[in-house]
C-alpha positions, 0 to 999 in steps of 0.5 A: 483506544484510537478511533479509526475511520475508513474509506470505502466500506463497501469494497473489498479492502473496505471490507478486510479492514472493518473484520481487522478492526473488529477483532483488533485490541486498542482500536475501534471503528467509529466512521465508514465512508462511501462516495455519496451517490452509493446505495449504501449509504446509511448502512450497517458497516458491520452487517456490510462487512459480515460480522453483525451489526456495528452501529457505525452507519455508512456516510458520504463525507470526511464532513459527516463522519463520527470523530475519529483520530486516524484515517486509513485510505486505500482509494484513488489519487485524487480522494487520498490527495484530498483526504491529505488536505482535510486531515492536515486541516482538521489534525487527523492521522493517516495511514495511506495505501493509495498507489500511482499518486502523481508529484502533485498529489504527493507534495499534498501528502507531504504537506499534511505530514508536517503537522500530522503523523502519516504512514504511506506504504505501498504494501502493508503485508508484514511479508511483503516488507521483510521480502523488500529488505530480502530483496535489498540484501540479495541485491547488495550481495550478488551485486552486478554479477546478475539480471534483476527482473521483477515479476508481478500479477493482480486481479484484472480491476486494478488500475496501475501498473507496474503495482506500487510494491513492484516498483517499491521492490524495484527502488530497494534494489536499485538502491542497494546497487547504487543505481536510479530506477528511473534511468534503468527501469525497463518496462516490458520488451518486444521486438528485436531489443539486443542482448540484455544490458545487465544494469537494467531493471524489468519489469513484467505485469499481469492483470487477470482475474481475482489474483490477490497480488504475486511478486517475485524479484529474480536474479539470474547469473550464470549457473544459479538463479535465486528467486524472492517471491511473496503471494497473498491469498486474502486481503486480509494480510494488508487490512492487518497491516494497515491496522497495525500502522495505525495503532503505531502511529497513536503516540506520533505527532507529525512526519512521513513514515513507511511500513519499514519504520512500523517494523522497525526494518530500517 
């Protein structure tokens, strides 16, 4: 039985996951965080969630937390880069869903994976990971003989864009073509920008109301499109991810893994 932790309970993602673990086989809560100046310290994890008393109480730090094997952290930068620190310090796995982690921050994270097993993705979706490998294998098919755009919308709170699974998408693609995603990435248009250069890569973002997370990857050619698209209705298909990332990890000492290794897609 692996003991898992989570960081913030109260959120959506939070709650998602304390349902997930509640009727997951092989794993069980036993520490929810909150940041410290929140009202919902010292709650009922499982009444916050809706699923009836749990008797893990809501705490403010790594420091209080009932023991736990394995953390799962969908916060900001700068808590996951330092959740990195304390578990590298205190032999902790992680499972990390945090996007938008500057080079700094993912050289913490790096470094905790050289003693402890962690599993950073930015997606957690089972669907979302087949639709990279799709994405791959479209990419490396149709090759240069089409446009490649990459679509993607979320709900108007989320605060990085492109999302972490759009520019996933963008490096399986770029990948597959040989190419580097930095050199051709395009990152929206305007204005009188000449035919399109068929190397690139776009881009396009929305944020509107309580959109879950959208993704499409398009390639146009002459006469055919052919369109991979994934959309999730509910958090809960990251929240069962995650946990299964968890459960995976039980038996690993140390290193940096991803979805794909999860699902054994590599």
């Amino acid at each position: 039985m692996s003991n898992i932790a989570i960081i913030g309970a109260g959120g959506r993602m939070g709650k998602a996951l304390i349902e997930v673990i509640s009727v997951t086989d092989g794993v069980q809560l036993t520490a929810a965080l909150e940041r410290p100046d929140s009202s919902l310290i010292g709650v009922d994890a499982g009444e916050l969630a809706g699923i009836g008393r749990n008797n893990v109480a809501v705490v403010a730090s790594l420091e209080a937390a009932d023991a736990f094997d394995i953390l799962i952290d969908f916060s900001i930068p700068a808590v996951t880069a330092a959740n990195a620190k304390f578990c590298a310090e205190h032999g902790k796995k992680m499972v990390i869903g945090t996007t938008g982690l500057n080079a700094e921050q993912l050289e913490q994270v790096q470094g905790a994976s050289r003693s402890n097993a962690l599993c950073m993705a930015s997606n957690y979706a089972t669907g979302v990971n087949l639709v990279f490998k799709l994405a791959e294998l479209a990419a490396s098919v149709l090759g240069d003989d089409v446009d490649i755009e990459i679509s993607e919308a979320h709900h108007r709170h989320k605060i990085d864009a492109p999302s972490g699974t759009a520019l996933s998408l963008g490096e399986s693609v770029a990948g597959a073509l040989g190419r580097n995603l930095k050199e051709v990435a395009v990152y929206g248009r305007e204005g009188q920008t000449g035919a399109r250069d068929r190397q690139t890569i776009g881009f396009a973002t929305v944020r509107a109301g309580d959109i879950v997370g959208d993704h499409t990857v398009l390639f146009a050619a002459e006469g055919e499109r052919v369109e991979i698209t994934h959309k999730a209705s509910s958090r809960t298909a990251f929240a069962r991810g995650a946990v299964r990332a968890a459960k995976w990890l039980a038996d690993k000492e140390s290193g940096l893994f991803d979805m794909q290794d999860v699902l054994g897609l590599k």
